[in-house]
BAFI-194288 format. One record per residue (C-alpha): x, y, z; residue in one letter. Coordinates in steps of 0.5 Angstrom, whole numbers, plus 500, padded with zeros to 3 digits. Layout:
N
XYZA/...
//
This chain:
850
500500500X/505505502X/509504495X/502505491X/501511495X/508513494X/507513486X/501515486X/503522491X/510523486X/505523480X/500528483X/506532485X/508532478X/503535475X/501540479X/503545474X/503546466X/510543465X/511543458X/509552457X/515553451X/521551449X/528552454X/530558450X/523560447X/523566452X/529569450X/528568443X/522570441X/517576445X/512575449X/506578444X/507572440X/508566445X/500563446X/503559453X/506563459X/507561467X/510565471X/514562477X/514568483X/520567489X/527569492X/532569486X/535565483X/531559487X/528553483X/523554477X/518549474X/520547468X/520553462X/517557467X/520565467X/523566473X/520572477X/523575483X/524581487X/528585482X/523584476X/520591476X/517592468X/519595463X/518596456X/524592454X/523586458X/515586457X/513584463X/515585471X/513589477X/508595477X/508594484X/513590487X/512586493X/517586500X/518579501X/520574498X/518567501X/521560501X/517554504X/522548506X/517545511X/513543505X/517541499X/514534500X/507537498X/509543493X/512543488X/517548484X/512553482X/508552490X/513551495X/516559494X/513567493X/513573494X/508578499X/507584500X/501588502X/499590494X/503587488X/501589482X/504585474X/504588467X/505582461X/506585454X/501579451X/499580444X/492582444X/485577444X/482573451X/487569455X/485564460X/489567467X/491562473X/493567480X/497562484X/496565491X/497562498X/492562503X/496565508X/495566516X/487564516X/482561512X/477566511X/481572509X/483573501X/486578497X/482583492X/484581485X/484587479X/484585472X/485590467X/483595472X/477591474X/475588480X/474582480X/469577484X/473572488X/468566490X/471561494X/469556498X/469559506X/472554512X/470553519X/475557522X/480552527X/477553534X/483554538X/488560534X/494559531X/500563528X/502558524X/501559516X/497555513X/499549509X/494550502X/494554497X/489557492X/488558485X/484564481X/481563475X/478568469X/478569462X/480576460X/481581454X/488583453X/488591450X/493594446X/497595453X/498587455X/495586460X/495587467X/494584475X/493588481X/492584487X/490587494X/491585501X/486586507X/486582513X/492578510X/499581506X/498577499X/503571497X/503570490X/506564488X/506564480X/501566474X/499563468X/497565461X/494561456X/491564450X/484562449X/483557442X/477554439X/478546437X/480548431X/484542429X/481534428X/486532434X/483537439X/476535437X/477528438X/481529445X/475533447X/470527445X/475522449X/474528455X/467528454X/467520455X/471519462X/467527465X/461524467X/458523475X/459515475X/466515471X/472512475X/477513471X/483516472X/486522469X/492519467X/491518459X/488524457X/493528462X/499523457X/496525452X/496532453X/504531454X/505527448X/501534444X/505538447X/512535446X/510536439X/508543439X/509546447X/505552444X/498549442X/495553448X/488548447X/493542450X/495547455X/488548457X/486541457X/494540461X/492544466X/485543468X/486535468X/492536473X/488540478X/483534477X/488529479X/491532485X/484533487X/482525487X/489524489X/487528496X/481525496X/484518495X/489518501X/484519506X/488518513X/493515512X/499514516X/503513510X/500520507X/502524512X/510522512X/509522503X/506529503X/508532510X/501535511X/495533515X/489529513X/485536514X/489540510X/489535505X/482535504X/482543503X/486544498X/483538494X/478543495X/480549493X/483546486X/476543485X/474550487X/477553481X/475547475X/469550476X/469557474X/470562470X/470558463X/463554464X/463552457X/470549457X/469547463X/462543463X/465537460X/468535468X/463539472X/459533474X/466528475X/468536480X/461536483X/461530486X/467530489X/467537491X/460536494X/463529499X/469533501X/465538503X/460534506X/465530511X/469536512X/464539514X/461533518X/468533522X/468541524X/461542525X/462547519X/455549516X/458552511X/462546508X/455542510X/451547506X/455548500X/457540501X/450539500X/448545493X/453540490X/451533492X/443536491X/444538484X/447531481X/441528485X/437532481X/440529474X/440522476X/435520481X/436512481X/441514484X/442511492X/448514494X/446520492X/440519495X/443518502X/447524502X/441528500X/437526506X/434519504X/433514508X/435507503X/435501505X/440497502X/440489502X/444485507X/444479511X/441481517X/434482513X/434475513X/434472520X/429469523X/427467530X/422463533X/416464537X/418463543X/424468542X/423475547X/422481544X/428483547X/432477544X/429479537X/431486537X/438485540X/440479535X/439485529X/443489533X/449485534X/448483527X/447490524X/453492528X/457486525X/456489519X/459495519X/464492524X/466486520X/468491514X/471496518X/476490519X/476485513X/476491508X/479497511X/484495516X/491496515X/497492518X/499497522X/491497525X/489504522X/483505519X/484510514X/481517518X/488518522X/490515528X/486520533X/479519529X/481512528X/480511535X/473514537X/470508533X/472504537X/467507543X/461504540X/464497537X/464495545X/458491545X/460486540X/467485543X/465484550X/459479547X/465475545X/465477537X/473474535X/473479528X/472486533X/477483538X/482482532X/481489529X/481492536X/487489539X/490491532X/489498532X/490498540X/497495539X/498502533X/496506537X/501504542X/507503537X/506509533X/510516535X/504519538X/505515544X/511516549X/512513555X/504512556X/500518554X/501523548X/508525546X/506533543X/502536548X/495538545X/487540549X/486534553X/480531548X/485530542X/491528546X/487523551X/484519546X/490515543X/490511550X/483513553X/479510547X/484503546X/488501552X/482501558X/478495556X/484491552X/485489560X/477486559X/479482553X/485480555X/489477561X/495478557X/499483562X/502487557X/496491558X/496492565X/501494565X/500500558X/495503564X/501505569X/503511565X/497515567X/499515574X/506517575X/503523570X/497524574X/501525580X/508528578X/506532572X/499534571X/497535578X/499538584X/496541590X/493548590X/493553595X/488551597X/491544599X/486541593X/489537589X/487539581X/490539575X/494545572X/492545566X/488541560X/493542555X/498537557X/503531554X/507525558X/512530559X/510538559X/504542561X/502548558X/500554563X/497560559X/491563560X/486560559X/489554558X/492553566X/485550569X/482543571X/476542568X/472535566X/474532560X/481531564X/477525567X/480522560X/486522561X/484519568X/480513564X/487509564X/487510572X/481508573X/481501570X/487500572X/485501580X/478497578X/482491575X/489491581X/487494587X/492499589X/492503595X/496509593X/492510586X/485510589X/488515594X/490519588X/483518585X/480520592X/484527592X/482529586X/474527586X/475530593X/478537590X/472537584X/466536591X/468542594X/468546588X/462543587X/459545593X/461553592X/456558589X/461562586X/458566580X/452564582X/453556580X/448553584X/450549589X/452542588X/453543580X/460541577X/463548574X/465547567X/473549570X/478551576X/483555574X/489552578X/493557581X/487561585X/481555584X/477561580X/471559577X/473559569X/478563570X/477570570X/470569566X/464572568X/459566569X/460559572X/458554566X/462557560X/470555560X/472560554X/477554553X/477555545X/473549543X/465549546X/466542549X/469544555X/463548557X/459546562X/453544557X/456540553X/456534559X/452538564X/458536569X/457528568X/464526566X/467527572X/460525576X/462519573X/469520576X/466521583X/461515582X/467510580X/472513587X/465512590X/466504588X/472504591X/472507597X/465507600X/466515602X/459518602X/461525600X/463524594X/456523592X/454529594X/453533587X/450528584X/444527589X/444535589X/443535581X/438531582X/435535588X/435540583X/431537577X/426535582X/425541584X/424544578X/421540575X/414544574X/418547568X/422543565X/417541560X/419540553X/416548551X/421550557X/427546556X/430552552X/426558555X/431558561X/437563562X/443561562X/446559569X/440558572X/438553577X/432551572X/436553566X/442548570X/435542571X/433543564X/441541561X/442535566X/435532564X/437532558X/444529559X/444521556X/451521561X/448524567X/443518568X/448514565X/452516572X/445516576X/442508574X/450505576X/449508583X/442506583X/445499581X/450499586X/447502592X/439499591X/437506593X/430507589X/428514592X/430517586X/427511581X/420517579X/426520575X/429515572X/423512569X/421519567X/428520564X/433515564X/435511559X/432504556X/435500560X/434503566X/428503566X/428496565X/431494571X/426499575X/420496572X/422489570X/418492564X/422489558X/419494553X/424500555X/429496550X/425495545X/424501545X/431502546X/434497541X/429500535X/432507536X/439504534X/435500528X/432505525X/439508525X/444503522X/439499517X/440505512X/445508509X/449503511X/455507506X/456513509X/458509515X/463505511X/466506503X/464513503X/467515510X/473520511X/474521517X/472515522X/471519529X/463521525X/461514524X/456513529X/451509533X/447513538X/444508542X/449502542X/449503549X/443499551X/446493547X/452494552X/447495557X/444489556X/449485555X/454486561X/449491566X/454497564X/451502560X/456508561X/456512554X/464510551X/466506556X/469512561X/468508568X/468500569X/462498572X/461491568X/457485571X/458480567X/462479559X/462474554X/467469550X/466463545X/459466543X/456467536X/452470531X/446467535X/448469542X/444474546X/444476554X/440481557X/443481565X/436483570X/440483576X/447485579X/450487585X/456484589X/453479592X/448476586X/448477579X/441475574X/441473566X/437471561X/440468555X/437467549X/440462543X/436463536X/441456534X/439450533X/443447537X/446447545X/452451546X/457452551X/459459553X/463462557X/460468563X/465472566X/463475573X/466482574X/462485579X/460479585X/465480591X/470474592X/466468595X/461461594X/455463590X/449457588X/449457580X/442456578X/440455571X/432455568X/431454562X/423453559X/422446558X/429443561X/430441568X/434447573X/441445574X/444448580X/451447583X/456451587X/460456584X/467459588X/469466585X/476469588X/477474583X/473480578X/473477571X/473470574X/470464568X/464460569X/461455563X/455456561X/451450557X/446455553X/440450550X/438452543X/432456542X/430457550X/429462555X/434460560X/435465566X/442463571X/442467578X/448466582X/446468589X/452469596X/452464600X/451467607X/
//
């Protein structure tokens, strides 16, 4: 893969630019009127040119003798080294300055003229574009602006485009800055020419054959043809035209073509976004402004433009993208209606033909039983291909490493009920991620916000200590806690023990305004911890894990800001446990991305965090913002119905109640304490507004997860490619509700597995497997199990939460005589076969015996 790659990067790097313009010695001996081919290459002098492109540097001022040149010189000349993987000779340097103007004497008539232009320091500012003293209309695509800000260039460039009119005085360009200095980096002049010869018409019709909506080929032979007609006449302006048009198409679909992948970053030197974007911004400019030269591609473009956009947009919450994504994906629609993948990303639902719209079940099969089976097969699919079709060697799965990683969080349920293939593709990408250098010593090798640089380890080693006794994996989780406890921690003035910041790495933190403050979704960083203490007791750890949960209930418990009281604040700056800093509410960070404000998950991941330190050290207090949240739901509830949720002022107390009722998370946190603790006073709200599954286990009322499991189907029975072949960037492949699957399955129904709180997991299961755990506590443990096979078969049950003991293990299925025996547990995880009957309700209780 990585050699194709390669190959494929050199042959798009290479046609970036109009190579075969004139001959090497044309420039010097003929003048400009009679050349119908020109590029100008802009840099510091002497740097190197493309190939028969007229050198413009610094000193090329106009003047009548050389014909072309500087009307406004620029300042600068730039080069861009840190990008020559990705540029070319034309591309990779310029000249800036705050206007440039340039003069060529060209002979008179209509030039097609390309302004080869930097995006500079931000992606919404571009120059003013004069042509022949008129301004012209600059309509490029806009990009969602990065959320925390950089002073860095960046790493794309774009290209204008226009037909114009050359007079007796040549012609001329004049560019202004606004926000940004202009960075020019070349321009190109090409003589406009009907199809006059029979070797144009007949290329046109072979154009005209590879241009539409559902042609694949590559550019390839066209653009070899266009070299052959050129190395025979380099001034046959029709072929440049082609030349340059087809190039731009190919480094567009060469972009697109590299997705994620680890091997295109070190080929190109950019990243996967920025990729994305510049394939954008060349589909840009095919497009416009000739239509009536371009139209012959405008389909091939549009529908590239139209699913690079999409996902960019899907990626970066950018409507604009979205909405351009859409003008373009609509339009094809509108030509071919039969066409489905069209239709999805058009908004329709369609249900393609598979294998999971065939299963069949018996009539003594639960409900539940025959939702979940679809589910997990449904599932099945799209995880299957994932790893059989896409999945690399290195464990990638093509949408970069970091988004690569966030998919996992719903491919738990199948790999916790014993399904080989996803355990395969897990334990793969884990031991990448682990292996590759964005790792060091345990945690992120560049310190970056805590929601990107947690995600490497957070999102794949924790639950590898599930899925394997392999000791490696135990021990991958003790990095975090000699960082959590010697570098990203320390005890404020206060004598609290918070984090300094949310932007840190295995071996820096970074302490500026606004970052040196703790907030919640540092409890990622703490996952690894967190399983490590669930699975090898260590006191130290838990009374690191108690310091930091104590520090986040007494900040809970003020009413700075007027937070009421028991609410998580969304951040405590470390150095004077200020609410956000010197911000002037309680619930907004102001941390540059909007999930790190209070609304985003209403506090639950560190009520988790509390939760989970709860589990290990039984101290009451820590619970305490967790009964107050729901106190204040209770009391307000008068107004929390679906017409008010939105009416409240932000930072309320009903505004606050209306944002945890809302909060899948929050009741997530609420249901697990309600198992643990046996605690029904509460139950009124679950069943109001928990989860499926936790009204299941109050009510007994099996319904709820039907109810659940059919808002997961009527997501993941259509539309099945958006979530494989067509997917750009993997961390938007999603299924709302795979946590009532993972629920039943195991009784731990918390969103993206932060916290463990496993009854039970599987092994030696199959596609006809189901289970649904009834009861769970540390002295007993209830499951119904369901097998639509034909046969019996033996499982395997592990038990995570049942305290060390003898239990009797009673097996009833309907039909078949009980089988009890006793059963002795000595450690969490511990292996109990199960023979499981074939197609029989079957319920295993194992009760403490006193």
């Amino acid at each position: 893969m990585k050699h194709k790659g390669h190959t494929l990067y050199m042959m798009a790097a290479s046609v970036l630019f109009v190579l075969c313009a004139f001959s090497s010695n044309s420039a010097a001996e003929r003048p400009l009127a009679e050349l119908d081919v020109l590029h100008f290459d802009a840099g510091p002098a002497g740097s190197e040119l493309e190939s028969h492109a007229i050198e413009l540097n610094l000193d090329s001022v106009y003047t009548r003798e050389v014909g072309f040149g500087w009307l406004q010189r620029p300042q600068k000349a730039f080069h861009r080294g840190e990008l020559t993987r990705s540029r070319t000779a034309l591309t990779v340097d310029g000249v800036s300055g705050k206007r440039v103007g340039f003069r060529a004497d060209v002979a008179t008539g209509r030039w097609f003229l390309t302004l080869w232009l930097e995006t500079g320091q931000t992606l919404g500012s571009w120059p003013e574009v004069i042509i022949q003293d008129q301004r012209q209309t600059v309509s490029w695509q806009e990009f969602r602006p990065p959320a925390e800000p950089s002073r860095s260039l960046q790493k794309t460039y774009r290209l204008f485009h226009c037909i114009t009119t050359a007079s007796s005085d040549g012609l001329s360009v004049q560019l202004i800055g606004t926000e940004d200095n202009v960075r020019l980096l070349g321009i190109s002049l090409i003589r406009q020419v009907p199809a006059t010869k029979p070797e144009h018409r007949t290329f046109l019709q072979q154009v005209e054959l590879a241009s539409g909506y559902r042609e694949r080929t590559s550019p390839t032979d066209l653009l070899r043809q266009t070299g052959t007609s050129l190395h025979k006449n380099s001034t046959d302006a029709l072929f440049a035209i082609w030349r340059h048009r087809l190039e731009l198409l190919a480094a567009a679909e060469r972009h697109y073509s590299m997705r994620g992948w680890r091997w295109a970053d070190e080929e190109t030197g950019i990243g996967m976004t920025d990729r994305q974007r510049q394939a954008i911004m060349l589909l840009d400019s095919l497009l416009l402004p000739d239509a009536a030269a371009s139209k012959l591609f405008a389909e091939r473009v549009l529908n590239l433009r139209g699913r690079l956009l999409y996902w960019l947009g899907k990626e970066g919450s950018g409507l604009d993208e979205i909405a351009a994504g859409n003008g373009d994906l609509e339009l094809l629609a509108e030509r071919y209606p039969d066409d489905e993948i069209l239709a999805m990303y058009t908004g329709k639902r369609i249900a393609l033909a598979d294998p999971c719209d065939c299963l069949k079940s018996t009539a003594d099969a639960p409900d539940w039983s025959v939702a979940q089976r679809e589910a997990l097969c449904r599932l099945r699919l799209l995880v299957h291909w994932w790893v059989e079709q896409r999945q690399s060697d290195t464990g990638e799965l093509g949408g970069k490493l970091g988004d690569d990683v966030e998919m996992l969080r719903w491919w738990a349920p199948l790999c916790l009920s014993g399904d080989e293939t996803a355990l395969r593709g897990w334990k793969k990408l884990a031991d990448g991620v682990w292996k590759s250098d964005h790792l060091h010593d345990g945690y992120a090798r560049k310190v970056r916000d805590v929601e990107h640089a947690a995600e490497f380890v957070a999102d794949t080693a924790p639950l590898m200590i599930v899925y394997s006794d392999d000791p490696q994996y135990a021990k991958r989780l003790t990095g975090s806690a000699c960082h959590f406890e010697s570098l990203w921690t320390g005890m404020t003035v206060n004598g609290n023990r918070f984090f300094r910041s949310a932007w840190f790495s295995s071996t820096a933190v970074e302490t500026d305004e606004p970052k040196g403050r703790d907030l919640e979704y540092n409890t990622r960083a703490v996952q690894a911890m967190r399983y490590q203490a669930w699975r090898t007791p260590n006191p130290r750890l838990e009374a690191l894990l108690h310091q930091w949960s104590l520090a986040w209930v007494n900040v809970a418990m003020r009413t700075d800001k007027a937070k009421p009281k028991g609410i998580i604040p969304a951040s405590v700056r470390f150095s004077d446990e200020a609410f956000n800093g010197d911000g002037p509410n309680w619930y907004q960070a102001n941390m540059y991305w909007d999930y790190y404000d209070w609304e985003h998950y209403a506090g639950s991941l560190l009520l988790d965090q509390l939760l989970f330190t709860y589990a290990l050290t039984k101290d009451e207090q820590l619970l305490q913002p967790m009964l107050l949240a729901l106190e204040l739901i209770r009391s307000h509830e008068s107004v929390l119905s679906e017409a008010n949720l939105d009416s409240q002022q932000k930072g309320s107390p009903a505004w606050a109640a209306a944002s945890l009722v809302r909060c899948s998370l929050f009741w997530n946190v609420v249901e697990q304490w309600r198992f643990l603790a046996n605690d029904p006073r509460w139950d009124d709200l679950i069943m109001r507004y928990g989860t499926p599954y936790g009204r299941y286990r109050i009510s007994g009322e099996e319904q709820h997860l039907v109810d659940g499991l059919n808002l997961l189907l009527e997501d993941v029975r259509y539309n099945t490619p958006l979530k494989t072949t067509e997917v750009l960037y993997t961390d938007r492949v999603r299924v709302p509700g795979a946590e009532v699957v993972k629920a039943m399955l195991t009784g731990d129904g918390i969103y993206a597995n932060f916290s463990p709180y496993y009854a039970t997991s599987w092994q030696q299961t199959d596609d006809n497997f189901t289970a649904l755990v009834a009861e769970a506590n540390p002295d007993q443990l209830a499951v119904h199990l369901f097998s639509h096979g034909l046969e019996d078969r033996e499982v395997i049950m592990r038990v995570w939460q049942l305290a060390p003991g003898r239990y009797r293990l009673l097996c009833e299925a309907v039909g078949l005589a009980p089988r009890e025996e006793a059963v002795a547990i000595s450690q969490p995880g511990q292996r109990v076969p199960v023979t499981l009957p074939a197609q029989r309700l079957m319920r295993i209780t194992m009760q403490r015996i006193r």
